[in-house]
N, C-alpha and C positions, 0 to 999 in steps of 0.2 A: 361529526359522528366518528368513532375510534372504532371498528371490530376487530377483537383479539380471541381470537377461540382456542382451542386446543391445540399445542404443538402438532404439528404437522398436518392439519386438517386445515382450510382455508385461511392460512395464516396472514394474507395480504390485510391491510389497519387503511381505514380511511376516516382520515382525521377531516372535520368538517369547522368545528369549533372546542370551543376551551371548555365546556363541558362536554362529554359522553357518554357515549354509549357501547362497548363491546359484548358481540356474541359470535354464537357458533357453536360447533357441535359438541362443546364442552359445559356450554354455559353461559352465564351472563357478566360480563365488563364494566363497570360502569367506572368515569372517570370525570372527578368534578372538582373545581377550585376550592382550593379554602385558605382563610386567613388566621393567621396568630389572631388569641385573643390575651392583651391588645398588640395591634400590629399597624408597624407605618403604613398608609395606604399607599397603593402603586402611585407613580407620576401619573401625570394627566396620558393620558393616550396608551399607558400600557397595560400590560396582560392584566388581565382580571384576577391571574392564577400568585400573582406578588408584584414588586416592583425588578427592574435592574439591575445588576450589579453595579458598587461603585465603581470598578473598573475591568473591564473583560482581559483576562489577562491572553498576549500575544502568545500563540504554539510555540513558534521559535524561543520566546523568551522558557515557556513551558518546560523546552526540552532541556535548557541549561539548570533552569531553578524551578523543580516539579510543586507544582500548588498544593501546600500544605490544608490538610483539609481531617476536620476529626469527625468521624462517624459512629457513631456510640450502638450501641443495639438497641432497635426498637423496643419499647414497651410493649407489653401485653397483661390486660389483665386480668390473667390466667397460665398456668404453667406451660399447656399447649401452643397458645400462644405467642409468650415470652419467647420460645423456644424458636416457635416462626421467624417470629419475628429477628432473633438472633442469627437463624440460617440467610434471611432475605439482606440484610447488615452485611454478610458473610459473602456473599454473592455482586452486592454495589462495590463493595470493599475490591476483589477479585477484580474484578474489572476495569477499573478506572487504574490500579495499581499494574495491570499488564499494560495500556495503553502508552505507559513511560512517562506519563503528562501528570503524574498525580502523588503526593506522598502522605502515605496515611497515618498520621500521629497514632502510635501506639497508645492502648487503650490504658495501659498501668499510669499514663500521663494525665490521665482524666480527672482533674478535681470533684466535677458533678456528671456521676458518670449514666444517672438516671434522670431524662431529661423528659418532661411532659412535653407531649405533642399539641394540646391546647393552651401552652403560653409562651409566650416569651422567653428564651432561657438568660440566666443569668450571665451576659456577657465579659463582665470582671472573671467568671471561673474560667472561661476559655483562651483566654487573651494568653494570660503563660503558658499553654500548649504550645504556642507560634503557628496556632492553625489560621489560616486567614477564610475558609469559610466550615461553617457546620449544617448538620446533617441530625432532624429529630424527628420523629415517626411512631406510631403507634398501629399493631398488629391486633386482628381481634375474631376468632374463627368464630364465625355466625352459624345460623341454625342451617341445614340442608346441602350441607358440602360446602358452605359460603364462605369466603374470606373479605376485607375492609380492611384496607391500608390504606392509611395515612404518611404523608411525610413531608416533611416543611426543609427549606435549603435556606441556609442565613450568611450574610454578608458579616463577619464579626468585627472587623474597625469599625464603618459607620452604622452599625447594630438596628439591620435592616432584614425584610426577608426580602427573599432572591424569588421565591419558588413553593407557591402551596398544592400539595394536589391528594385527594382520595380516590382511589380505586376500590371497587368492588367483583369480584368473581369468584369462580370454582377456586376451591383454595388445589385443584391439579395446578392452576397455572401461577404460581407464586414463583418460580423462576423467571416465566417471563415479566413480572412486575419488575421483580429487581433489575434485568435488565433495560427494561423500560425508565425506570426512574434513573441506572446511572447513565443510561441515554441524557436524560432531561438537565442531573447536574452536567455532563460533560459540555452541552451546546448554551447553557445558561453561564457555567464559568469559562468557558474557552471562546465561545463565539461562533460555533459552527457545527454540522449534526454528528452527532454520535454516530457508533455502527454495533455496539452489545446487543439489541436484538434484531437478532440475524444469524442467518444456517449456513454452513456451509457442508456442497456436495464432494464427493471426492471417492477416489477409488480405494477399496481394500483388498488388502493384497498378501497373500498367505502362501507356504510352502515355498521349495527350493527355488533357485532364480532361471532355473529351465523349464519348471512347469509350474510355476506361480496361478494361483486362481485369485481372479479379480472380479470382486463385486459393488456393484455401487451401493455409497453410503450417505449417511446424512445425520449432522450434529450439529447442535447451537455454538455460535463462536467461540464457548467455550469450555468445549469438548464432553457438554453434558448430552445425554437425551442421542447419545448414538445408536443408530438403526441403520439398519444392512436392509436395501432395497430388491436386491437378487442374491439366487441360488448359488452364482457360480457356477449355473450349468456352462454360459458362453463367455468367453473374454470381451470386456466392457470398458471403453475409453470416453473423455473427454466429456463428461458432463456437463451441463449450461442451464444456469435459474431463466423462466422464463420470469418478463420484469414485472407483472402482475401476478398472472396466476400461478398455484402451486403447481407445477409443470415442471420438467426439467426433458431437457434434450440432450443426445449418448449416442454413442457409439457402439454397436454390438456386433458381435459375429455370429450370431441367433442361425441356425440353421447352415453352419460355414460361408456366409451370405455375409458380410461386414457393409451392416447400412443406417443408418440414422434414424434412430427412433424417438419417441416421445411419450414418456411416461408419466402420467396423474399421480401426484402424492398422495393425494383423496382418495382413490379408489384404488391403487397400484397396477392398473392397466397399461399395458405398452402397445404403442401403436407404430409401424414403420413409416416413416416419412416418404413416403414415394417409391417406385419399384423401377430403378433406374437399371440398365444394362451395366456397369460399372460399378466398384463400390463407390458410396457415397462417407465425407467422414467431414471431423473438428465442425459442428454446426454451433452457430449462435443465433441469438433471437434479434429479431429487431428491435431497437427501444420502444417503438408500440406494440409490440409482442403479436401483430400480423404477421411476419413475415421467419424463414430461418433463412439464415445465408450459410452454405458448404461448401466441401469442394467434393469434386467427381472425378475418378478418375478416367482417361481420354487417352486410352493406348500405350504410351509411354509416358505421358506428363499427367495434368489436372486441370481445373476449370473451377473457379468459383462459378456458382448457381445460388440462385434465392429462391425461394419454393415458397409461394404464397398460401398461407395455412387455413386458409377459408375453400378456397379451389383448390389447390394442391396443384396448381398449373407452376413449373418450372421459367425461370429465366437466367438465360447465361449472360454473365456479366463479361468474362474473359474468354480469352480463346487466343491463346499466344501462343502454343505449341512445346510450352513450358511447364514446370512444376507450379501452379499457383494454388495456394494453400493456407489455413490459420485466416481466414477473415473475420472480423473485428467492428462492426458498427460506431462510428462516431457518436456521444449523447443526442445529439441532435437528428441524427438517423441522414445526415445530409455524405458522409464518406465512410469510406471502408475502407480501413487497413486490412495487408496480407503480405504473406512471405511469397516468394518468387525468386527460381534461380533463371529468368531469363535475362540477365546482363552476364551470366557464369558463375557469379556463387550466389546464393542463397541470401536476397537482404529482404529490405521491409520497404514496398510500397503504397502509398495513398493514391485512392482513385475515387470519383464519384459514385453515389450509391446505387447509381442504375449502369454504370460500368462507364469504360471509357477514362482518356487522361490520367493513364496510372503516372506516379511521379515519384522516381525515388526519395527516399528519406534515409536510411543508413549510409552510411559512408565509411565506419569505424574499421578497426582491424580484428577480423574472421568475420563469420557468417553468422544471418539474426535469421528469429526464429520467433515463435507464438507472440506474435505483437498484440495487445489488447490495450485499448481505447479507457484511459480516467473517466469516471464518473464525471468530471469537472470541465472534461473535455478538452484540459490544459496539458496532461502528457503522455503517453504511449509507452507500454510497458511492455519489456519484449527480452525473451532468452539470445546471448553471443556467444558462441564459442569458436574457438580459432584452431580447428581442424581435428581434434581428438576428445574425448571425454575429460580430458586432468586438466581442461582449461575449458570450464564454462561461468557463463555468470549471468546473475537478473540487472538490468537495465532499466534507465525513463529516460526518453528524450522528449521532447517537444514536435509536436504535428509537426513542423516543418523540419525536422533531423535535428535542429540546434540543441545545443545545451545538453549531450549526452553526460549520462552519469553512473556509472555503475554502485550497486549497492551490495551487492554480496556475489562472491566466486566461490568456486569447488570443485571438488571431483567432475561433478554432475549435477548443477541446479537448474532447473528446468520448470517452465506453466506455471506465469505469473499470474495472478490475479489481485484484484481490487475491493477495497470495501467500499461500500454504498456512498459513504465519503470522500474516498480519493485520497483519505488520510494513510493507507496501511497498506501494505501488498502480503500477498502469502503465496508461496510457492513450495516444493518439494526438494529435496537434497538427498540424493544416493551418496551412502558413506561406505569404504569396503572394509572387511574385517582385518584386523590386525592378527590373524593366525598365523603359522608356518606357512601353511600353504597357500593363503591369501585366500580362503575359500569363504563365501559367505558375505551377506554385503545384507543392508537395513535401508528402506527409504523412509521419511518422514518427513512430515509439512513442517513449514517454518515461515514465521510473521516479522517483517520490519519493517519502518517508516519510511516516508518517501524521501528520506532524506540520508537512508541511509543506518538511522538510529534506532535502538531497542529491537536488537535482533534477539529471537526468542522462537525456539522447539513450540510444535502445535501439539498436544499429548492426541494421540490415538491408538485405540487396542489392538489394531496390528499394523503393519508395513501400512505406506498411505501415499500416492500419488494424485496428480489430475486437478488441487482442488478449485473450485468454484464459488464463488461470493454468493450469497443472493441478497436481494437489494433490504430496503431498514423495514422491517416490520413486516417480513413475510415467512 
């Protein structure tokens, strides 16, 4: 079963099988296979929904030679429709095209540029594109707010389908289709999941940089469907998806009181995580989304704490007499990374998730900072800078420190984050103005691969720090 309901309303998807079912407070989802008619049948053992690709093309190889891929605009038939159907074209297009991995034959190149979603397309017209797969679909607004998409993914050398599938829902939620379908090409031709749909939180951030008002915000990956969560009455840091529900955990200073709250995207209620003598701050969830691990402040230094979210009963993990801060859950929920300047400067170390054997991991030259755990559980992503602003940078190394790598330097880049994949990081970049007086400076989010590649501005409607991934299909 698949539920996909209204953006921002219980957005979490649980897929059960190859046909579905979505709802929620929008409407109904339905998502079901289908086959070219006529069409090669899948191999023995595979999806119901087409066969495989003849050959899943390697990332690495991706990043050098991006897979040429023609996507025409859905039919429709009807001008409302067609038109849909052109926007939803317009949106798979967008996104596979920012990912870096993908290059989409211009449409003026299209010999048969109206292609039926009930057969098989002429593969001789595609062949001189040099697209090596296609992309054909049919849009259809039904009676009662309803929408019916269609759309078929084809292998074009050995003139195979890859990929059939129809949805049904509120035609509100037609963005998330498209992102959902170039979900579906991206892990049927690459080999591994997608992350288009999916939200990201993050702070916004307006007026001069001495009295900046910052409110929490929330947009689809890519940068549609943005909503402002708070007023701006209280300054507001470090937001965190919780990994199921639509939840999200922050930082406030609500009452001049700066302590960890937890706020429903469903209902917009906020609630304070516990009422500690100290402030409490940087909280993340656990991967079963029981628990939040933070830190507390402790006199002069911090303390990571996990705060079990059923009881609300506290546990200190640390007590070093140090700054320990920025904790980080492993996938597995078995360690926990965090920053610590108790060796003297500021590095990144791994401990167990009930505390104890903390173990360095940085080594490099200056001091690390907001270390966060890959979905993949293969590297750790974390801010260095070496003693002043005009030298920072975003980082991955590997659990055990090896294999450090920088990926992007700056002024000021700082709060790396991860896509559900482990494919992309996004982090923030303060840049200062080039006036006389040097007055005035912009922050804005900024996405690249973990390799370093397809670095690329996050567009946002104002200044933008903090941001936060949330996982595929919430």
């Amino acid at each position: 079963m698949i539920q996909i309901p209204h953006p921002y309303v219980g957005r979490r998807g649980l897929i059960t099988s190859a046909a579905g079912l979505i709802t929620g407070a929008a409407g109904l989802l339905a998502a079901v296979p289908v086959l070219a008619q006529p069409a090669a049948p899948p191999p023995a053992g595979g999806p119901a929904s087409g066969g495989g690709p003849s050959a899943v093309i390697d990332v690495n190889r991706a990043r050098t030679e991006p897979i040429p891929i023609a996507l025409p605009d859905l039919n429709g038939p009807d001008g409302a429709s067609a038109q849909l159907g052109h926007d939803i074209a317009g949106v798979i297009s967008a996104d596979l095209a920012r990912s870096g991995l993908f290059r989409l034959i211009d449409q003026a190149a299209f010999i048969q540029a109206n292609v039926s979603a009930a057969a098989t397309p002429n593969f001789q017209n595609w062949k001189p594109t040099g697209a090596q797969a296609l992309v054909t679909g049919t849009v259809q607004i039904l009676g009662g707010g309803q929408v019916r998409v269609e759309f078929r993914l084809w292998d074009i050398l050995p003139q195979t389908q890859i990929q059939g599938t129809a949805y049904t829902t509120t035609q509100s939620n037609w963005r998330r289709i498209a992102h959902i379908m170039a979900d579906v090409i991206y892990e049927r031709l690459l080999g591994e999941k997608g992350y288009f749909d999916t939200r990201i939180v993050y702070i916004s951030a307006t007026g001069p940089r001495d009295r900046r008002t910052k409110r929490l915000a929330v947009m689809d990956q890519d940068s549609e469907n943005n909503r402002l969560l708070t007023d701006g009455s209280w300054l507001v840091l470090t937001p965190r998806f919780h990994p199921t529900r639509d939840e999200i955990a922050f930082m406030s200073y609500a009452n001049n009181r700066p302590r960890v709250y937890l706020f429903d995207l469903t209902s917009g209620r906020q609630t304070v995580l516990g009422d500690f003598a100290g402030m409490t701050f940087a909280p993340r969830f656990s991967p079963d989304g029981g628990s939040v691990v933070m830190a507390t402040s402790n006199g002069g230094g911090s303390d990571i704490i996990s705060v079990d979210l059923g009881s609300r009963v506290p546990h200190r993990l640390t007590d070093s007499g140090s700054i320990d801060v920025s904790p980080c859950f492993s996938p597995d929920g078995s360690q926990i990374a965090f920053a610590s300047d108790r060796g003297g400067d500021q590095q990144i170390y791994v401990m167990g998730s009930g505390g104890g054997g903390a173990r360095r991991i940085s080594f490099g030259n200056g001091k690390y900072a907001t270390p966060v755990w890959s979905p993949r559980g293969d590297l750790i992503a974390f801010t260095r800078y070496a003693g002043d602003t005009s030298n920072f940078a975003i980082g991955v190394m590997h659990p055990d420190g090896s294999g450090e790598r920088i990926l992007s330097e700056g002024w000021l880049v700082e709060g790396p984050t991860f896509a559900p994949n482990g494919r992309v990081l996004m982090f923030y970049r303060e840049s200062r103005s080039q006036d006389a007086r040097g007055r005035g400076f912009s922050s804005r989010l900024v996405s690249v691969d973990i390799t370093g590649f397809n670095e690329r501005p996050v567009e946002t409607p104002t200044d933008a720090s903090d941001p936060a991934w949330s996982p595929l299909g919430t």
